[in-house]
C-alpha positions as CSV (number, residue, x, y, z in Angstrom):
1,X,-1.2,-34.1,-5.2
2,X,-1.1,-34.3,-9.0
3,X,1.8,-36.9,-10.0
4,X,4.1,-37.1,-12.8
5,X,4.0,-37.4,-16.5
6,X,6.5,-36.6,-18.8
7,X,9.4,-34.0,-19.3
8,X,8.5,-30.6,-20.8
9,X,10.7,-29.1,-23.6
10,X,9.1,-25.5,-23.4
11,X,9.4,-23.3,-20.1
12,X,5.6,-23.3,-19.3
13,X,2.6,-25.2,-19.7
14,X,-0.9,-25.4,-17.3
15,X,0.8,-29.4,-16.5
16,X,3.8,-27.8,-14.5
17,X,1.6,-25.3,-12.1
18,X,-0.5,-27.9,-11.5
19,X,1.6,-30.1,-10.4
20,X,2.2,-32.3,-13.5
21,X,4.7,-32.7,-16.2
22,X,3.3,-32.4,-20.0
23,X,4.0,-35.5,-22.1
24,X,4.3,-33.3,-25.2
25,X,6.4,-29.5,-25.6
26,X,3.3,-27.7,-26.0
27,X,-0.1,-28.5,-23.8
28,X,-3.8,-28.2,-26.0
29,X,-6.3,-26.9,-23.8
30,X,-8.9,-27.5,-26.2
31,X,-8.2,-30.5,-27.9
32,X,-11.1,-31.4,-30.2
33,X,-11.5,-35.1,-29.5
34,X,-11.5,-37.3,-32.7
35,X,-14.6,-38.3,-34.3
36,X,-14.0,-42.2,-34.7
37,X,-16.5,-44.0,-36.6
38,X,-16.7,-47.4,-34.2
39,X,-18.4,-50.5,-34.7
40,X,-19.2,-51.4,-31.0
41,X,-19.9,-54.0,-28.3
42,X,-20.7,-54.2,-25.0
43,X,-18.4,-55.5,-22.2
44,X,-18.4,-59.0,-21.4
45,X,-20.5,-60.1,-24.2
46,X,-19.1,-62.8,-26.4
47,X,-16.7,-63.0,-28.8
48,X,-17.6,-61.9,-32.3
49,X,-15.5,-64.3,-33.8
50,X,-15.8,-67.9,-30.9
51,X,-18.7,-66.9,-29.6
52,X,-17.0,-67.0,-26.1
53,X,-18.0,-65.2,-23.4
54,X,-15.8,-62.0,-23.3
55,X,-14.8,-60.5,-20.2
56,X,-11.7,-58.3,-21.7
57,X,-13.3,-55.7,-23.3
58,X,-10.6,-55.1,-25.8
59,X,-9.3,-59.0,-26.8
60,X,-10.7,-62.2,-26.2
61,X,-8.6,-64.0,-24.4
62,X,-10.1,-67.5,-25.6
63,X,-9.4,-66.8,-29.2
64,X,-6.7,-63.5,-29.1
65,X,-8.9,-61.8,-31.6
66,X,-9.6,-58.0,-31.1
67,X,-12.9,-57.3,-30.1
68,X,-15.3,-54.0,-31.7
69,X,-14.4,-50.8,-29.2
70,X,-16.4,-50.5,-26.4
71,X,-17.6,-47.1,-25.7
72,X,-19.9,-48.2,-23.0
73,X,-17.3,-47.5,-21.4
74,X,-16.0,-44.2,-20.1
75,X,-12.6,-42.8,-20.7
76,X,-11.7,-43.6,-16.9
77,X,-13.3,-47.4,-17.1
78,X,-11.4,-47.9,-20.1
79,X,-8.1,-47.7,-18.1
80,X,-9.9,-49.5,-15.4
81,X,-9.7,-46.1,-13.1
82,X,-12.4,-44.2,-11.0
83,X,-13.7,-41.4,-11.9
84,X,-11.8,-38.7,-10.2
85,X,-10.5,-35.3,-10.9
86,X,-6.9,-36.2,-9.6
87,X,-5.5,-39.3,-11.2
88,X,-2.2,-41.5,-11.0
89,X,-0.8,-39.8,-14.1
90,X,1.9,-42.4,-14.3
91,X,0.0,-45.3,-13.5
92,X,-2.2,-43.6,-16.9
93,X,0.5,-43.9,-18.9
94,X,1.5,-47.4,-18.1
95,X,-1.8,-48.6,-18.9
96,X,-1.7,-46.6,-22.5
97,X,1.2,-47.5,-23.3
98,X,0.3,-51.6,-22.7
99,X,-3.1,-51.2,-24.5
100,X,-1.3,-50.0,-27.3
101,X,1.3,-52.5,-27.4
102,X,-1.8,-54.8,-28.0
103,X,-4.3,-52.6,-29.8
104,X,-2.2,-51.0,-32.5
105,X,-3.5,-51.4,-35.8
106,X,0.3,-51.8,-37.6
107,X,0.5,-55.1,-35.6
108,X,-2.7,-56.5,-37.4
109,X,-2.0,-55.6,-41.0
110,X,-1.9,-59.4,-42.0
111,X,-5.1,-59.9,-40.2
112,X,-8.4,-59.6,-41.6
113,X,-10.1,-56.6,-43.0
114,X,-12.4,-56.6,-39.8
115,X,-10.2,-57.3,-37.3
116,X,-7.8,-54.6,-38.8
117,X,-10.8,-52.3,-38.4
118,X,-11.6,-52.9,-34.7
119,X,-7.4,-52.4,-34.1
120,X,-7.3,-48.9,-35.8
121,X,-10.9,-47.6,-33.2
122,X,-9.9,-49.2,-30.8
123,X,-6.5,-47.3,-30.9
124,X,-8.1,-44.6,-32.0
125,X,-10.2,-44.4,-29.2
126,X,-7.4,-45.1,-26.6
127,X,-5.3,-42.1,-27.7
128,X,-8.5,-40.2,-27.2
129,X,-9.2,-41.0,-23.8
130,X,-5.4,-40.8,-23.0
131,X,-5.1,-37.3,-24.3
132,X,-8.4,-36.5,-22.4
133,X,-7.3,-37.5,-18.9
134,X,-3.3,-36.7,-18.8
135,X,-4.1,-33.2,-19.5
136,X,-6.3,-31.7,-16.1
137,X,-8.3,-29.0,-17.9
138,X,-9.6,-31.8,-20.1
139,X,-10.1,-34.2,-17.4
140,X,-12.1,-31.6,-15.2
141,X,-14.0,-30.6,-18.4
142,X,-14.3,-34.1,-18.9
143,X,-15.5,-35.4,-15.6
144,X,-17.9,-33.0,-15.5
145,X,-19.6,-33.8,-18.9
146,X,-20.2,-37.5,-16.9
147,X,-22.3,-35.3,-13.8
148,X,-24.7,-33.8,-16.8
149,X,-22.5,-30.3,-16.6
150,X,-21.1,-29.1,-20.3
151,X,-19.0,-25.8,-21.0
152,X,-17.9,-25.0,-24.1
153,X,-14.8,-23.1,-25.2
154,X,-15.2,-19.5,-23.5
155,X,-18.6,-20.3,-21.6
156,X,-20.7,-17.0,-21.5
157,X,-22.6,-18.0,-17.9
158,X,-19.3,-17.2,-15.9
159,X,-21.1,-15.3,-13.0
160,X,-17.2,-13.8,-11.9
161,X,-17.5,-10.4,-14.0
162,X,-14.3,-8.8,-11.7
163,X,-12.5,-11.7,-13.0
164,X,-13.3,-11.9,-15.8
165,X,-12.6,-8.5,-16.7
166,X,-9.2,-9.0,-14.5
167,X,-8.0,-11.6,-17.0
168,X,-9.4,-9.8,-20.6
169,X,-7.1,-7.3,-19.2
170,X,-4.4,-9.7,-18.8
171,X,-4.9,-11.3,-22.0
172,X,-4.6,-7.2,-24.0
173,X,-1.3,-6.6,-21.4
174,X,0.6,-10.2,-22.6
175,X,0.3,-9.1,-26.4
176,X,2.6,-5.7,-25.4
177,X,4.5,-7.3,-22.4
178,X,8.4,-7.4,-22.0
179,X,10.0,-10.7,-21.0
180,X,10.3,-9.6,-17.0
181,X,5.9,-8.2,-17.2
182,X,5.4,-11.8,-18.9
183,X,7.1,-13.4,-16.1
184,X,4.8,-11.4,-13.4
185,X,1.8,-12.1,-15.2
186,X,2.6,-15.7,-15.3
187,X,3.2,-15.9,-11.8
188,X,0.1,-14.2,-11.0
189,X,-1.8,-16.4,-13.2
190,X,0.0,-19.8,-11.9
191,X,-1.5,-19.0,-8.9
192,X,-4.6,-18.8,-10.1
193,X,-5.2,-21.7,-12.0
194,X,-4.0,-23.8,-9.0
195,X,-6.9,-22.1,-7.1
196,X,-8.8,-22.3,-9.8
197,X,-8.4,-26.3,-9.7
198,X,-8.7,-26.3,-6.5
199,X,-11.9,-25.2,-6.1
200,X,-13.7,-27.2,-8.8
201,X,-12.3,-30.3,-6.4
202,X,-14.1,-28.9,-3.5
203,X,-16.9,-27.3,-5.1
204,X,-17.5,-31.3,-6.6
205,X,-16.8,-32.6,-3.2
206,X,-19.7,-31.0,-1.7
207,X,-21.5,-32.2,-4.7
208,X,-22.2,-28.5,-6.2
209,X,-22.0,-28.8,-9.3
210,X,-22.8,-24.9,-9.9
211,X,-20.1,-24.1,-7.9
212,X,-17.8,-26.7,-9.8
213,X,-19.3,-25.6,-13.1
214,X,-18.2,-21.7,-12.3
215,X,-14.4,-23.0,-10.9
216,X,-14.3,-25.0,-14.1
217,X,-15.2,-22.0,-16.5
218,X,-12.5,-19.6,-14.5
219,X,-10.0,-23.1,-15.2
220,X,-10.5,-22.4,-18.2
221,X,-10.3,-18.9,-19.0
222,X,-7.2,-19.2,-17.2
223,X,-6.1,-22.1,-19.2
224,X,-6.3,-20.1,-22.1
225,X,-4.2,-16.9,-21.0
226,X,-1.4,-19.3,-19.6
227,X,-1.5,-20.6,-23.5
228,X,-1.4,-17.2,-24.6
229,X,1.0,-16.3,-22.6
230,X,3.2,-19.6,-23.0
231,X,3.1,-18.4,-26.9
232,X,4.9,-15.2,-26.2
233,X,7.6,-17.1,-23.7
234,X,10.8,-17.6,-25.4
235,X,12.2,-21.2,-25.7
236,X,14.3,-21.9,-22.7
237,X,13.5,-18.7,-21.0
């Protein structure tokens, strides 16, 4: 099952049908990921600064000097995690939050200019990958762009056209909906995205990543009418 995160201020969010508790009031299901100018290295090179072998890929622990980012690694190596669609959310979030006690740049403002530098990416790149895997649409979308499959925003190669249809319809009935026809459609569509998730896992079990690629575009679409309809939700109702 998917664990825990945070507590949600707002009523609904894709986080608490699938299992999950948002760590912010309002989930972003399509999150443009920062671009970070980095200055890199690879892990377990030396030190820039002893000239130490490195084996932490973030601080060298012969010197304590922080080391250039290292996007050679992927969002799930950086937290020292396996790839997976279904992580330890919590277990997540501890790690972050460590990295960050070490990494942040406001705890390297008498350091030098350099050093400063590789703090800021480095943290910059760590929120990144956090925001990436605590949220499941992002992680699927995510771990999927590792296997070679990439969907964009509102991916025209769905191959569901019932469905499809099924939720444009949605989307047109949530802009005139009452409070008690939002609450049905949410239900509906809670129901839905869990399937939806669901399937991508077994679709990527079997190693089919068609199948997973299809599940991941109806996540998706879905994603995006519980948004919509999360919008029209009043606070605390």
């Amino acid at each position: 099952h998917l664990r825990s995160l945070f507590v949600a201020t707002r009523l609904f969010s894709i986080h608490q049908i699938l299992g999950v508790h948002p760590s912010i009031p309002r989930p972003s299901f399509f999150t443009q990921r920062p671009l970070i100018r980095l200055i890199t290295t690879t892990p377990n090179s030396v030190c820039w600064q002893c000239q130490l072998p490195c084996v932490n890929p973030f601080l060298c622990k012969s010197c304590h000097v922080v080391q250039a980012p290292p996007i050679d690694l992927n969002y799930f190596e950086i937290f020292n995690l396996s790839p997976s669609l279904e992580i330890d959310t919590s277990s997540l979030e501890k790690k972050f939050t460590g990295l960050q006690r070490k990494l942040h740049p406001d705890f390297f403002h008498n350091k030098s200019r350099l050093e400063h530098e590789y703090a800021t990416n480095n943290s910059s790149l760590l929120n990144s990958a956090y925001q990436t895997l605590k949220d499941p649409l992002l992680r699927v979308l995510y771990y999927l762009t590792k296997k070679g499959v990439i969907i964009g925003e509102e991916d025209s190669t769905f191959t569901d056209p019932e469905l499809l249809m099924e939720i444009l319809e949605s989307r047109e009935a949530v802009e005139e909906a009452g409070l008690d026809d939002l609450h049905k459609i949410k239900e509906k569509n809670d129901v839905s995205l869990k399937n939806a998730f669901k399937e991508v896992q077994e679709a990527d079990q079997k190693n089919d990543l068609v199948a997973a690629k299809q599940a991941a575009i109806k996540l998706q679409y879905l994603a995006k009418l519980a948004e919509e309809i999360y919008d029209r939700l009043p606070v605390g109702r």
